[in-house]
N, CA, C and O atoms as a GROMACS GRO file, in nm:
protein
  320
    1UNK      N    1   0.085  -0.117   0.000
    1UNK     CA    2   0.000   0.000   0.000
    1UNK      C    3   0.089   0.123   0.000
    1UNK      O    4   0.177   0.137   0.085
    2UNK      N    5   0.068   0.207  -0.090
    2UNK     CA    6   0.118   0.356  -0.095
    2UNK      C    7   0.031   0.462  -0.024
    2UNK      O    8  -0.089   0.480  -0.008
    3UNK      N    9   0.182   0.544   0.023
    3UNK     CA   10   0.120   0.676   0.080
    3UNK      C   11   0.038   0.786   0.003
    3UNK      O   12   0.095   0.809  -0.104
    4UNK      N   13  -0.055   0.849   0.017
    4UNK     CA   14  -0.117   0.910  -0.071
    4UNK      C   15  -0.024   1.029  -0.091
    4UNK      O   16   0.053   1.087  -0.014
    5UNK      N   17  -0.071   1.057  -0.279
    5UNK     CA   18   0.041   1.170  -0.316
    5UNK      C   19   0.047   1.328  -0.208
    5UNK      O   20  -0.069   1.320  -0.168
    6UNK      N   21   0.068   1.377  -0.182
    6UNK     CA   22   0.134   1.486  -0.142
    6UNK      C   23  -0.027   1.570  -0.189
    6UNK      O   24  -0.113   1.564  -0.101
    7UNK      N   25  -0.049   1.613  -0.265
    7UNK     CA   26  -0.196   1.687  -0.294
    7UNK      C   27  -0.337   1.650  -0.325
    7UNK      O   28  -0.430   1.716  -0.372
    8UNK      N   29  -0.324   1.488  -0.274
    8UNK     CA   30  -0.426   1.461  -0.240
    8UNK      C   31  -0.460   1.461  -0.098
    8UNK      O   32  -0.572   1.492  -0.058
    9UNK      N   33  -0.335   1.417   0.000
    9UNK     CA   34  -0.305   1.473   0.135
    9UNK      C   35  -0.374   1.654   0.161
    9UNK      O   36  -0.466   1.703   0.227
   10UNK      N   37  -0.303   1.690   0.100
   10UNK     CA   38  -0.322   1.827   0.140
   10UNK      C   39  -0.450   1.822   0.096
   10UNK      O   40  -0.518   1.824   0.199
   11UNK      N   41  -0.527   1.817  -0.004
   11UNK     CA   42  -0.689   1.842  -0.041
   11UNK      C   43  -0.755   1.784   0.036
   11UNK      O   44  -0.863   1.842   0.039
   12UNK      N   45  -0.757   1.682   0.116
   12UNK     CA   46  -0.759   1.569   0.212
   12UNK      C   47  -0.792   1.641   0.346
   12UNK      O   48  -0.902   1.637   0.402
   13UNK      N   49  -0.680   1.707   0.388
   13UNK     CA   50  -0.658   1.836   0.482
   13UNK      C   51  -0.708   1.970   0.452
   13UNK      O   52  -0.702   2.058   0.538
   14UNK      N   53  -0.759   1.991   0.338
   14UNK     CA   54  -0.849   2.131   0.322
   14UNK      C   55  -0.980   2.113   0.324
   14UNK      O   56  -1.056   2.205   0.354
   15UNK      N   57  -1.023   1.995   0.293
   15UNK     CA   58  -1.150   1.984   0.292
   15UNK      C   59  -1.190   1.958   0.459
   15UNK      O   60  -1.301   1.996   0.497
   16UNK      N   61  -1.094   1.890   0.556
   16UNK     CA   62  -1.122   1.811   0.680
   16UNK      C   63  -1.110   2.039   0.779
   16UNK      O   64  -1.152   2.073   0.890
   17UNK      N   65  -1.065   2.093   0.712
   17UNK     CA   66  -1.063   2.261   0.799
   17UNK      C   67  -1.161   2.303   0.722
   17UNK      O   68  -1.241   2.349   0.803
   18UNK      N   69  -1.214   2.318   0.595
   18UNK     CA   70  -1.330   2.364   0.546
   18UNK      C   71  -1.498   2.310   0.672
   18UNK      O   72  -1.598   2.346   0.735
   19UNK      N   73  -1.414   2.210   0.630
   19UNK     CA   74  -1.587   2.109   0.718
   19UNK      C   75  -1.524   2.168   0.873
   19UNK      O   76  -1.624   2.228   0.915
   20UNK      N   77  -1.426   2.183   0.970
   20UNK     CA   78  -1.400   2.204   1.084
   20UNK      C   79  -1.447   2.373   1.110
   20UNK      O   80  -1.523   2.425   1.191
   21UNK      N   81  -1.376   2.417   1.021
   21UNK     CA   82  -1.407   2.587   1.011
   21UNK      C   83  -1.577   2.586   1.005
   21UNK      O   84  -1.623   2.661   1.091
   22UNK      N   85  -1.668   2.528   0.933
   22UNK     CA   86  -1.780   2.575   0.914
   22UNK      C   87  -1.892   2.472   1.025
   22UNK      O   88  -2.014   2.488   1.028
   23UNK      N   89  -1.817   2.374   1.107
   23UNK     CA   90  -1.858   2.295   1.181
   23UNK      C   91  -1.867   2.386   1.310
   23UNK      O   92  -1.983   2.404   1.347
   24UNK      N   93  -1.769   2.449   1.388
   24UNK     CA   94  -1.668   2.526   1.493
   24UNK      C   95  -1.698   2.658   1.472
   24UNK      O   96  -1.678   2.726   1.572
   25UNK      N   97  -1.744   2.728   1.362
   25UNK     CA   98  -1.688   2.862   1.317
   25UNK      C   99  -1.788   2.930   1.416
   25UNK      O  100  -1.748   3.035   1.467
   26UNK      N  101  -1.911   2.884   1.450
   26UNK     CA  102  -1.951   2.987   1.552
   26UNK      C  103  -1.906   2.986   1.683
   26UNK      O  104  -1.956   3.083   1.741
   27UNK      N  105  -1.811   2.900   1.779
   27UNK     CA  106  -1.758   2.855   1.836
   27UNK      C  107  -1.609   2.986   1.884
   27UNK      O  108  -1.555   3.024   1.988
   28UNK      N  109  -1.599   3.006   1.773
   28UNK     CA  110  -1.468   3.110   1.764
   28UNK      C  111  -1.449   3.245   1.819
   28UNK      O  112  -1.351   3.284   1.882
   29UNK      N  113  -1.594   3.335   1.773
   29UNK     CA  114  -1.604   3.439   1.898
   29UNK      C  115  -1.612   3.436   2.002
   29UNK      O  116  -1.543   3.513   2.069
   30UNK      N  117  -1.710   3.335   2.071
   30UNK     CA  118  -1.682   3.349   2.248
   30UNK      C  119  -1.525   3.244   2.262
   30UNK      O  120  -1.475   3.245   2.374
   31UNK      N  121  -1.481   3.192   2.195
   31UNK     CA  122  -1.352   3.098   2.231
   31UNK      C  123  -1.240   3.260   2.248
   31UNK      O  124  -1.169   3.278   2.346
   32UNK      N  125  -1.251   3.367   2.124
   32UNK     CA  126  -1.197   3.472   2.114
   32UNK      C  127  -1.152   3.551   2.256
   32UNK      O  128  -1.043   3.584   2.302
   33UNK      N  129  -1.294   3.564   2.302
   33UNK     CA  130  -1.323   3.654   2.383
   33UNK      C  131  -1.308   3.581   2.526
   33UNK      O  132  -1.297   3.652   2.626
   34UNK      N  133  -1.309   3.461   2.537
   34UNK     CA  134  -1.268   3.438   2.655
   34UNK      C  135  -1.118   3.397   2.693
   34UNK      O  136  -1.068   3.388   2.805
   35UNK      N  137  -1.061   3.374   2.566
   35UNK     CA  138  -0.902   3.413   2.586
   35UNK      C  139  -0.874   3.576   2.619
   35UNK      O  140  -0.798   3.622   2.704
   36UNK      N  141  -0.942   3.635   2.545
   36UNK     CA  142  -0.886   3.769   2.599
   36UNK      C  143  -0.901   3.835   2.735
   36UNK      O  144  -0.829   3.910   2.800
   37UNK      N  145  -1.031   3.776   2.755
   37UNK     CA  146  -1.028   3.802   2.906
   37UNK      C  147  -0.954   3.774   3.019
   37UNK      O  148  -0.916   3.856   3.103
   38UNK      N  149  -0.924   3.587   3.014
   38UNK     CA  150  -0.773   3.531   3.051
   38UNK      C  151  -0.676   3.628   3.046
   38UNK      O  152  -0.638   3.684   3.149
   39UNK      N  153  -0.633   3.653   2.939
   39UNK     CA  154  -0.549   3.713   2.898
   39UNK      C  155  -0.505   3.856   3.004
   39UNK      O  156  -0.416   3.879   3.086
   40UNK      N  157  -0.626   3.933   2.948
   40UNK     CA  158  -0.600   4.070   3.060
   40UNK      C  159  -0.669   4.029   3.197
   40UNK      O  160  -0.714   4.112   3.276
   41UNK      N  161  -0.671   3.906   3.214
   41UNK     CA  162  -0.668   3.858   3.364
   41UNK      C  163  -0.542   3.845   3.398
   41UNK      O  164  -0.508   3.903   3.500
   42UNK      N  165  -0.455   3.776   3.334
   42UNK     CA  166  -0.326   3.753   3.395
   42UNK      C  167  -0.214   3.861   3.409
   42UNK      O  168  -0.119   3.865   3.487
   43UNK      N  169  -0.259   3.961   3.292
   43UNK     CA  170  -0.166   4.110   3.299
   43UNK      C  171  -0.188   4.145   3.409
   43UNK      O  172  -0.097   4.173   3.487
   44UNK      N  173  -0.353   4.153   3.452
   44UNK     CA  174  -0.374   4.254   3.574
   44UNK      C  175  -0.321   4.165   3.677
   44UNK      O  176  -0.218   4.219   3.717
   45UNK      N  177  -0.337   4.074   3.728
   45UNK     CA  178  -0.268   3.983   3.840
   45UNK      C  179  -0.152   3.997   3.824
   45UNK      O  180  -0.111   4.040   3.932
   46UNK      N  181  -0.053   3.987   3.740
   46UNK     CA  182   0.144   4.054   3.711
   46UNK      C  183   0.129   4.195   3.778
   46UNK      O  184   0.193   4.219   3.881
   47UNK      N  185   0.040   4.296   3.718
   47UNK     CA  186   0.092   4.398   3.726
   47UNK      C  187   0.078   4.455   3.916
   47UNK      O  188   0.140   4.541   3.980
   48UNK      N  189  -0.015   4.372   3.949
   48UNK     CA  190  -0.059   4.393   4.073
   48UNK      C  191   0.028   4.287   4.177
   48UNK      O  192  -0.006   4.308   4.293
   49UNK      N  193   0.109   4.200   4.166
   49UNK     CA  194   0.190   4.143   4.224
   49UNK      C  195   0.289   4.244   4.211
   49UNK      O  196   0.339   4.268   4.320
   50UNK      N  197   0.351   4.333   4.087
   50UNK     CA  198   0.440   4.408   4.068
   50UNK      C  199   0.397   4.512   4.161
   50UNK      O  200   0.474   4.493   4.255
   51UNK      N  201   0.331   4.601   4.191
   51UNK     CA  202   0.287   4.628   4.273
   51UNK      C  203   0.306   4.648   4.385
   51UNK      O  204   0.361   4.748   4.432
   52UNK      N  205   0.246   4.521   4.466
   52UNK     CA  206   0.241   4.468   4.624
   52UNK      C  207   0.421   4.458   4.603
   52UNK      O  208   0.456   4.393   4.702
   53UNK      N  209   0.547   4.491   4.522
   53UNK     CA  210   0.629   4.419   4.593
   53UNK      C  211   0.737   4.568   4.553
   53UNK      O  212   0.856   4.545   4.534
   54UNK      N  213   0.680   4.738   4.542
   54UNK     CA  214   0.719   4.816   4.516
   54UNK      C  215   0.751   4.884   4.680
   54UNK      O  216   0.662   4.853   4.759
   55UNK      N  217   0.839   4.954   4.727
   55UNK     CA  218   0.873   4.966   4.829
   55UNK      C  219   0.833   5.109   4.831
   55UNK      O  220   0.781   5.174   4.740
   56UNK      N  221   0.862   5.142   4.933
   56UNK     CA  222   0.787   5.287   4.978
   56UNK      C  223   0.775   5.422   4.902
   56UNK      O  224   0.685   5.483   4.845
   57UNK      N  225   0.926   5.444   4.930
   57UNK     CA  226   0.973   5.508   4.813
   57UNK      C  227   0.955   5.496   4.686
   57UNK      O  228   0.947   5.606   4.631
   58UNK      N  229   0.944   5.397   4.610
   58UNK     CA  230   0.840   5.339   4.488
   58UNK      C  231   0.763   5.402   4.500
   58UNK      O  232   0.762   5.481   4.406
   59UNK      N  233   0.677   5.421   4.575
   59UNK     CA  234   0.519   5.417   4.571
   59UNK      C  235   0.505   5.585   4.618
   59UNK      O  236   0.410   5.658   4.590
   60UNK      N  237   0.603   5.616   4.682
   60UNK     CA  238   0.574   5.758   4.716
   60UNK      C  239   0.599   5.832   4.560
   60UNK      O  240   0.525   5.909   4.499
   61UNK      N  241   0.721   5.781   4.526
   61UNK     CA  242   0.752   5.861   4.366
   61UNK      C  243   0.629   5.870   4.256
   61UNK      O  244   0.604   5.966   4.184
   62UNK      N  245   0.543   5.719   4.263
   62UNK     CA  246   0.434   5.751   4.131
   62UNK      C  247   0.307   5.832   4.230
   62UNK      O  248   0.197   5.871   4.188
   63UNK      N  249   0.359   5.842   4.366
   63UNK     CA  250   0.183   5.917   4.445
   63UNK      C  251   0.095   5.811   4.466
   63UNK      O  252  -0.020   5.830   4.426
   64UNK      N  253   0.121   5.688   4.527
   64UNK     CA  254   0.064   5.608   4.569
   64UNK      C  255   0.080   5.560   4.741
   64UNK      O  256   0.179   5.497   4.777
   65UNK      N  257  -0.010   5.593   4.821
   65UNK     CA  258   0.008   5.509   4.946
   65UNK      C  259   0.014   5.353   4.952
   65UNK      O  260  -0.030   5.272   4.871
   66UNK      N  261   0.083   5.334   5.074
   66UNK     CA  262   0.068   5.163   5.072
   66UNK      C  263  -0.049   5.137   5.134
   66UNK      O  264  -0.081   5.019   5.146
   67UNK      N  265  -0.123   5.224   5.177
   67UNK     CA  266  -0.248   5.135   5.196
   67UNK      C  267  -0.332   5.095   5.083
   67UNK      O  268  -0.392   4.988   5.078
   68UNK      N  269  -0.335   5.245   4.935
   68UNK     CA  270  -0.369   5.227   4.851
   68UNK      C  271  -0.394   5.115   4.752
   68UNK      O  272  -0.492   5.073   4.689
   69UNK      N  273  -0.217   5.072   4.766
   69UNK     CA  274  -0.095   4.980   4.695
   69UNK      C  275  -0.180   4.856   4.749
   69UNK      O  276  -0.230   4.774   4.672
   70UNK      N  277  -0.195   4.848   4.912
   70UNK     CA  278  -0.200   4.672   4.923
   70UNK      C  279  -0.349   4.647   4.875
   70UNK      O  280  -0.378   4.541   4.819
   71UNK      N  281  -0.465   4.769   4.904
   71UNK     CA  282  -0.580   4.758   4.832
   71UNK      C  283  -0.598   4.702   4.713
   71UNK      O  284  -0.682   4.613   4.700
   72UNK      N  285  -0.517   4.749   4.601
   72UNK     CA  286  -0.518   4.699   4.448
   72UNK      C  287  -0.490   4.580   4.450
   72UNK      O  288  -0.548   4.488   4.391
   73UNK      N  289  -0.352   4.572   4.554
   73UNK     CA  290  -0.305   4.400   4.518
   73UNK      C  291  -0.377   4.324   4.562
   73UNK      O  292  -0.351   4.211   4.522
   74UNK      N  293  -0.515   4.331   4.672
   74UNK     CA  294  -0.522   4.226   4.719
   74UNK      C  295  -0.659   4.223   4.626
   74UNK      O  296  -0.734   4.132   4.661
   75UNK      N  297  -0.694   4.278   4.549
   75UNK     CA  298  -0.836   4.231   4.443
   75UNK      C  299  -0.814   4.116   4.375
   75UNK      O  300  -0.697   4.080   4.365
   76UNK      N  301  -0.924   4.026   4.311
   76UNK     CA  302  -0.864   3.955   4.231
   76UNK      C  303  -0.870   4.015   4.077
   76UNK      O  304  -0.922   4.110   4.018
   77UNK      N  305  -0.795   3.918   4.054
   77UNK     CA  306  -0.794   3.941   3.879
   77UNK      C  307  -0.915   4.046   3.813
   77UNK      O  308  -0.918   4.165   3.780
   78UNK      N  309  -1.030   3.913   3.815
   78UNK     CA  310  -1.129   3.966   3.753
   78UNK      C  311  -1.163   4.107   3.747
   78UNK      O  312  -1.216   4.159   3.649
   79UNK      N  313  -1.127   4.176   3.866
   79UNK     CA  314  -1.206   4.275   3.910
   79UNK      C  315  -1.146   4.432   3.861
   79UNK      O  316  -1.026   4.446   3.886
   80UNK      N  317  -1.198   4.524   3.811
   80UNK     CA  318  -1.104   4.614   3.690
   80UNK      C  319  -1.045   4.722   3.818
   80UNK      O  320  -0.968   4.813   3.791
   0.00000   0.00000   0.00000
């Protein structure tokens, strides 16, 4: 038995993402949108660990108190 030629493979494989794309395709905006949310979930959790670990002087230079400071850090993610 032979391997199939090279562009019947690939036509093989365009037709199997044609049928996936139009199977899935409504699937893709909320898949979109809930990566992005992830997404600027995990920035805001970095930036707020960065944050909680800025020292006084840090925090006096941008005009931030540490009571302010530990307020932000201790939100979670989700929360803007």
């Amino acid at each position: 038995m032979s391997a199939p030629r090279p562009s019947t493979l690939a036509a093989s494989l365009s037709h199997r993402g044609a049928h996936a794309a139009r199977t899935f395709g409504s699937l893709m905006p909320p898949a979109r949108v809930i990566l992005a949310w992830a997404m600027q979930c995990a920035e805001r959790a970095a930036e707020r660990r960065a944050l909680a670990r800025l020292t006084e002087w840090q925090l006096r230079d941008i005009g931030i108190s540490r009571t302010d400071a530990d307020a932000e850090a201790g939100k979670w993610c989700w929360h803007a």
